[in-house]
C-alpha positions as CSV (number, residue, x, y, z in Angstrom):
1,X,-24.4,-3.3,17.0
2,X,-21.9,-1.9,14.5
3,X,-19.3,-4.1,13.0
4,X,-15.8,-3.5,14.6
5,X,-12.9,-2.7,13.0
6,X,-9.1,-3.0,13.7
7,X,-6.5,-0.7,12.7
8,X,-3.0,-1.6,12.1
9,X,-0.2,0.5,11.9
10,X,3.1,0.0,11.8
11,X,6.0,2.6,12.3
12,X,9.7,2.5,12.2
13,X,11.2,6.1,11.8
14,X,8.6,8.5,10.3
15,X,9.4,11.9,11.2
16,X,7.0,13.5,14.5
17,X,4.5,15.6,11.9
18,X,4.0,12.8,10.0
19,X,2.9,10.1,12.8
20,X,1.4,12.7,14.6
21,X,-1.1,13.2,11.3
22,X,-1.7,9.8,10.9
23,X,-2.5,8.8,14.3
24,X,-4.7,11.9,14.6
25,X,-6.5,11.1,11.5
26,X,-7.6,8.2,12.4
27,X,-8.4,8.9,15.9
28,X,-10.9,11.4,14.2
29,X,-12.8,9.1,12.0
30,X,-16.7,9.7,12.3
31,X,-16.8,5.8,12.7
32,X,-16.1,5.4,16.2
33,X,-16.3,1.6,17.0
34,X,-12.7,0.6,16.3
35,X,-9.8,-0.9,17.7
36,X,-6.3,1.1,16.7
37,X,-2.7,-1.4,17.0
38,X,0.3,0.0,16.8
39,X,3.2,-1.9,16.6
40,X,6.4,0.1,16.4
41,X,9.3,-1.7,14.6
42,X,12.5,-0.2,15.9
43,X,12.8,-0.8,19.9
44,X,15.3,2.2,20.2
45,X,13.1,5.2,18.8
46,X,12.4,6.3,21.7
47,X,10.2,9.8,20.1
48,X,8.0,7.4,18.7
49,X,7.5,5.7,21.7
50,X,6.6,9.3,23.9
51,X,4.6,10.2,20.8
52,X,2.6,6.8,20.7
53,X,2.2,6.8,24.6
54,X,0.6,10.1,24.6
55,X,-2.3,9.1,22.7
56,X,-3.1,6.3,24.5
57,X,-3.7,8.1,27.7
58,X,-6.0,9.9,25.8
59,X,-8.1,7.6,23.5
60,X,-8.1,3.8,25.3
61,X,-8.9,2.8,21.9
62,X,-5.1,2.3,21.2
63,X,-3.0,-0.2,21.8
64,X,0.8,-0.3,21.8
65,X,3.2,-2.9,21.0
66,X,7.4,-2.3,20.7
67,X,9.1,-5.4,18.7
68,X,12.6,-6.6,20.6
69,X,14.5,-6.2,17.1
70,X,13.7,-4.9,14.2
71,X,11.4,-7.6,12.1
72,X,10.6,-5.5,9.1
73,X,6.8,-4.9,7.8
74,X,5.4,-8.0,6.8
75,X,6.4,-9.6,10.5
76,X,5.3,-6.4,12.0
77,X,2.0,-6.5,10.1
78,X,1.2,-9.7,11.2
79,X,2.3,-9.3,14.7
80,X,-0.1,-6.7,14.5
81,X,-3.6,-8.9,12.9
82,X,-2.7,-11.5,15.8
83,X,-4.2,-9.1,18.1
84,X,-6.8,-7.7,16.1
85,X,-10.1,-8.2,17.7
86,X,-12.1,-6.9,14.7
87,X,-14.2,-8.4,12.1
88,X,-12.6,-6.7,9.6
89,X,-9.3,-5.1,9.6
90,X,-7.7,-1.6,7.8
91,X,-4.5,-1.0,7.1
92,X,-3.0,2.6,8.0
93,X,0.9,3.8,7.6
94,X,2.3,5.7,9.6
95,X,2.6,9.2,7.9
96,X,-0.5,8.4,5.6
97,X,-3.6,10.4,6.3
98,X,-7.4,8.9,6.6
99,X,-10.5,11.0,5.1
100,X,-12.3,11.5,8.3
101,X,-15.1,9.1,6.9
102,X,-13.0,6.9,5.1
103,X,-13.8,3.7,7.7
104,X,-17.3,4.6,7.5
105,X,-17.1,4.9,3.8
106,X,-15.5,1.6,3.3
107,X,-17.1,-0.7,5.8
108,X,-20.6,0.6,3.8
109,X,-19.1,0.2,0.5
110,X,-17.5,-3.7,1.5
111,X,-20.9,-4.5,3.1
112,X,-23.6,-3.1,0.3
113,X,-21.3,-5.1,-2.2
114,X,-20.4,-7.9,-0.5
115,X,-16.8,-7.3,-0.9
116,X,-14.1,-9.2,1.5
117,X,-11.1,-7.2,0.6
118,X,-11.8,-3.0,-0.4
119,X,-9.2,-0.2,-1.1
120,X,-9.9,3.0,-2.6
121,X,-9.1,5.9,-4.7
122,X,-6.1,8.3,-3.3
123,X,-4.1,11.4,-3.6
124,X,-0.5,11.5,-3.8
125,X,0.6,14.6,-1.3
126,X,4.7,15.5,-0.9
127,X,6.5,16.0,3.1
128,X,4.2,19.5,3.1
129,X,1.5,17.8,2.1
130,X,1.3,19.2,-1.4
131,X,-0.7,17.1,-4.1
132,X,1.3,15.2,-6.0
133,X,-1.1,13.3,-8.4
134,X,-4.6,11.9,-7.7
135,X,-5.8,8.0,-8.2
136,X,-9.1,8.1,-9.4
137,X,-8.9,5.4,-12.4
138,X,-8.8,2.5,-10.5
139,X,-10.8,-0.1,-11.4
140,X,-13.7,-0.8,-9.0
141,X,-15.8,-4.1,-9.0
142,X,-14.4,-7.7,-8.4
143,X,-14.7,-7.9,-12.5
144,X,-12.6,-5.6,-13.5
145,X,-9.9,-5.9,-11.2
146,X,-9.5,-9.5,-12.2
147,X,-9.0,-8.4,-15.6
148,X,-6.5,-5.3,-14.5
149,X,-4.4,-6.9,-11.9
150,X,-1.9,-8.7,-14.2
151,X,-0.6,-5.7,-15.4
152,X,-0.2,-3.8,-12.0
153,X,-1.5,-4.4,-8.3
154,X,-4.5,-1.9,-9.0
155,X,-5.7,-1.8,-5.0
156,X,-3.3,0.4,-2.3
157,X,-2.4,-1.8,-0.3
158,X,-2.3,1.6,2.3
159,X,-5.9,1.8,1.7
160,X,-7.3,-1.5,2.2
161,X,-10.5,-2.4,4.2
162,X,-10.1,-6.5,4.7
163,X,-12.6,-9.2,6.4
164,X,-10.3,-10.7,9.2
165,X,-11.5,-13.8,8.1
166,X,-9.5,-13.1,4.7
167,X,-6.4,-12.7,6.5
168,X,-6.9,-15.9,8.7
169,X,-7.7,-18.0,5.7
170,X,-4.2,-16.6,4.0
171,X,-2.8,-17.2,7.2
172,X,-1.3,-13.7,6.7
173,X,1.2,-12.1,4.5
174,X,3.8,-13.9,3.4
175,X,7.6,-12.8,3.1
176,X,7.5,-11.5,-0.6
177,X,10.6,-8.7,-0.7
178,X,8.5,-5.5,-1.4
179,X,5.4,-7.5,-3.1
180,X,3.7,-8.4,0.3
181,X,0.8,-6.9,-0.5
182,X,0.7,-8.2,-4.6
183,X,1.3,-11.4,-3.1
184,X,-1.6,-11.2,-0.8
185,X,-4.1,-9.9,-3.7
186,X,-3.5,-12.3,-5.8
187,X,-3.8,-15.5,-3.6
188,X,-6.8,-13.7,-2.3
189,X,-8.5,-13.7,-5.8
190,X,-7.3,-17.4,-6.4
191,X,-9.1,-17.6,-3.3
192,X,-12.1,-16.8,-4.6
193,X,-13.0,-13.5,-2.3
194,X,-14.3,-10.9,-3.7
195,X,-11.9,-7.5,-3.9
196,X,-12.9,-3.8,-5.5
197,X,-12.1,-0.4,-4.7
198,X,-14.4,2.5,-3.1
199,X,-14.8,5.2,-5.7
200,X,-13.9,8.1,-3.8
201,X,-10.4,9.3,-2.4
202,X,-10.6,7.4,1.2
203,X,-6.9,8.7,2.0
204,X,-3.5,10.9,1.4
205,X,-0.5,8.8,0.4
206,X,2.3,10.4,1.5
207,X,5.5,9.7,-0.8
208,X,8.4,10.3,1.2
209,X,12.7,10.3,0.8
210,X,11.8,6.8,3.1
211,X,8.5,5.8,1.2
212,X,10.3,3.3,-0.8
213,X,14.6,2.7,-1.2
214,X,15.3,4.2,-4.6
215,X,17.9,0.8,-4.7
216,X,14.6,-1.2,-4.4
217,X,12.0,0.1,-6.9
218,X,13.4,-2.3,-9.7
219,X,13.9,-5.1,-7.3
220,X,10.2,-4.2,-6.6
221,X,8.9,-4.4,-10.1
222,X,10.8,-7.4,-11.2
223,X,9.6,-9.5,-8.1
224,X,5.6,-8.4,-9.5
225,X,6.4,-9.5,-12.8
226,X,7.4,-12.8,-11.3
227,X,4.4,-13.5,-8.9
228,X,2.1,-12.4,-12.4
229,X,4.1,-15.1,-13.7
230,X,3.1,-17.8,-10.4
231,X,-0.1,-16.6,-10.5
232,X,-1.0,-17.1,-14.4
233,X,0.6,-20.3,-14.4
234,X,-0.7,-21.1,-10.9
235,X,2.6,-22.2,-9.5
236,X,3.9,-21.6,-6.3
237,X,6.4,-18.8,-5.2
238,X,10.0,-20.6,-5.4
239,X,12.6,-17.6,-3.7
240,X,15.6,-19.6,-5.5
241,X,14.3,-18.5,-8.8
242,X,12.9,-15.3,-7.7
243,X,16.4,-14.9,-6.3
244,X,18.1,-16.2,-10.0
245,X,16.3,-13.8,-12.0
246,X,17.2,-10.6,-9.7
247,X,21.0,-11.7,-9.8
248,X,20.5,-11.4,-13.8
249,X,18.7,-8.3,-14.0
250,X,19.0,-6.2,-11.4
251,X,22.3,-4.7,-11.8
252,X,23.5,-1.2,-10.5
253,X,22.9,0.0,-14.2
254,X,19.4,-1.1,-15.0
255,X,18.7,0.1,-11.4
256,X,19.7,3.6,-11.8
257,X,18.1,3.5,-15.1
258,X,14.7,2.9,-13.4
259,X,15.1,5.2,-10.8
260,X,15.5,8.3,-13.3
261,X,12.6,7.4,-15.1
262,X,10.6,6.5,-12.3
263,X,11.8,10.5,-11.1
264,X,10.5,11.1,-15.0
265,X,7.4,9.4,-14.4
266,X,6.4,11.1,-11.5
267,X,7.3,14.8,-12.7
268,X,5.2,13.8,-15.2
269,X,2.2,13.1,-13.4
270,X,2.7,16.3,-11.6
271,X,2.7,18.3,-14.6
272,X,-0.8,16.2,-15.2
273,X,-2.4,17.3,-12.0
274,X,-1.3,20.7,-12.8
275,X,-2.5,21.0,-16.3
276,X,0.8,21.1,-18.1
277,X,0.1,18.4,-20.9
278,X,3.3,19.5,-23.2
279,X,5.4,19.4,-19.8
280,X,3.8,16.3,-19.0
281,X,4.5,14.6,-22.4
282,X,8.0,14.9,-22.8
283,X,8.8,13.9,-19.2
284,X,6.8,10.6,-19.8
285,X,8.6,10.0,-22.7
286,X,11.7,10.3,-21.5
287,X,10.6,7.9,-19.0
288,X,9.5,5.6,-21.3
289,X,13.0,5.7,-23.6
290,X,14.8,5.5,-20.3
291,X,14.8,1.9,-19.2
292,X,13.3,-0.9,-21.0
293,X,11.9,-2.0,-17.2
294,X,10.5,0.9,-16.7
295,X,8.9,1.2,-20.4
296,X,7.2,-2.3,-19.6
297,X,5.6,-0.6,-16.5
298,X,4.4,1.9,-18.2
299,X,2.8,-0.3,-20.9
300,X,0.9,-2.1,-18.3
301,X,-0.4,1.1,-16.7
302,X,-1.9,1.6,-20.3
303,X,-3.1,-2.0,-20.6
304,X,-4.8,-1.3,-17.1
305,X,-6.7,1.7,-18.0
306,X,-8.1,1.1,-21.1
């Protein structure tokens, strides 16, 4: 009997094309024994809700769940694994797009390897769907990614493959501001379960105007840099001092600082993925002379690959 898996999706307000791709993709996969939740986040979208309904009268494999208010991810997530049925779980966004053998790729992968928690390599795509960049120097084996994962959180969280057990042991994710997922990794390897990535692109990350609050992406980096911190020094998570350290340095100039060269950093890898090396050169340096922040990330993408 083949393993079964459960799918969990959340959506709030992702445009009709989008959703519509991302349900579809999955609903294609060549693995067929799976379970698909879908909890959707903001009780008053009503298009998601017509959209959502009419694939469940087609494929009985779905199944549907509106929150009362709106909860956010990480409470919408879990919602979501409390009715997972599965013995191991994927994660899917809602205007992402599967591989059509991605579950079949990574339940094989996380099963030949022994793995408990597996994400893979991806490709960047734009709104169109244009390629933006493509993740394929990830490390792979439960080695690597020990050594790697200090310097950045080196598995997608939108491509994970995870034994439900995992996620019962964790008791879930826990209420990290934009870091749920770091959070998650790096108990899991304190844990002591074994975590990789599938060597092959498994799915299309879409990176979207909604993808991520501009406002947040240093409030984002600095909370990483803090769970690093917990984690190295094994100490728990205290939100006072998380909260103390984003009071001192996330002010509205360092923030815009980031965001441009984060936009830097990003141009750059286009010109990458296009070939343009000279382009690509001076737009990552002026990301890296841009924001002292940013210039740290960037130093620990270095660490990671080499």
């Amino acid at each position: 009997m083949e393993k079964k898996i459960s799918v969990i999706m959340s959506s709030y307000r992702e445009n009709e094309y989008c959703l519509r791709q991302a349900i579809e993709s999955v609903l294609a996969q060549t693995y067929r024994n799976f379970e698909f939740i879908i909890v959707l986040d903001d009780p008053f979208n009503e298009l998601h809700k017509k959209i959502v309904r009419e694939y469940l009268e087609r494929d009985s494999r779905i199944a549907f769940y509106v929150n009362k208010t709106n909860m956010g991810l990480v409470k919408s997530l879990n919602r979501a694994l409390r009715y997972a049925k599965g013995e191991y779980v994927i994660r899917m966004d809602a205007d992402d797009i599967c591989v059509p053998k991605r579950f079949e790729w990574q339940l094989s992968e996380a099963q030949e390897k022994g793995l408990d928690l597996l994400g893979s390599y991806l490709k960047s795509v734009d709104e169109e769907g244009n390629t933006i960049f493509i993740y394929d120097n990830l490390p792979l084996t439960p080695e690597e990614i020990r050594d790697k994962i200090v310097y950045n959180n080196c598995i997608p969280h939108p491509s994970w493959l995870v034994r439900k057990e995992v996620y019962e042991q964790l008791k879930g994710y826990r209420d990290i501001p934009l870091c749920e997922d770091y959070d998650f990794i790096l108990r899991a390897i304190q844990a002591g379960y074994q975590v990789g990535n599938l060597n092959r692109v498994a799915l299309f990350y879409r990176m979207t105007s909604q993808s991520l609050s501009r406002s947040s992406l240093l409030k984002q980096y600095l909370i990483s840099r803090y769970l690093i911190q917990c984690y190295q020094k094994k100490q728990p998570y205290d939100k006072g001092r998380a909260a103390r350290m984003l009071k001192k340095s996330c002010t509205d100039r360092n923030s815009r600082a980031y965001c441009r060269s984060n936009d830097f950093f990003n141009q750059g890898l286009s010109e990458i993925e296009k070939g343009h090396k000279g382009r690509a050169t001076i737009y990552m340096v002026r990301a890296f002379v841009g924001s002292r922040f940013f210039a740290k990330k960037m130093l620990g993408f270095f660490r990671a690959a080499l």
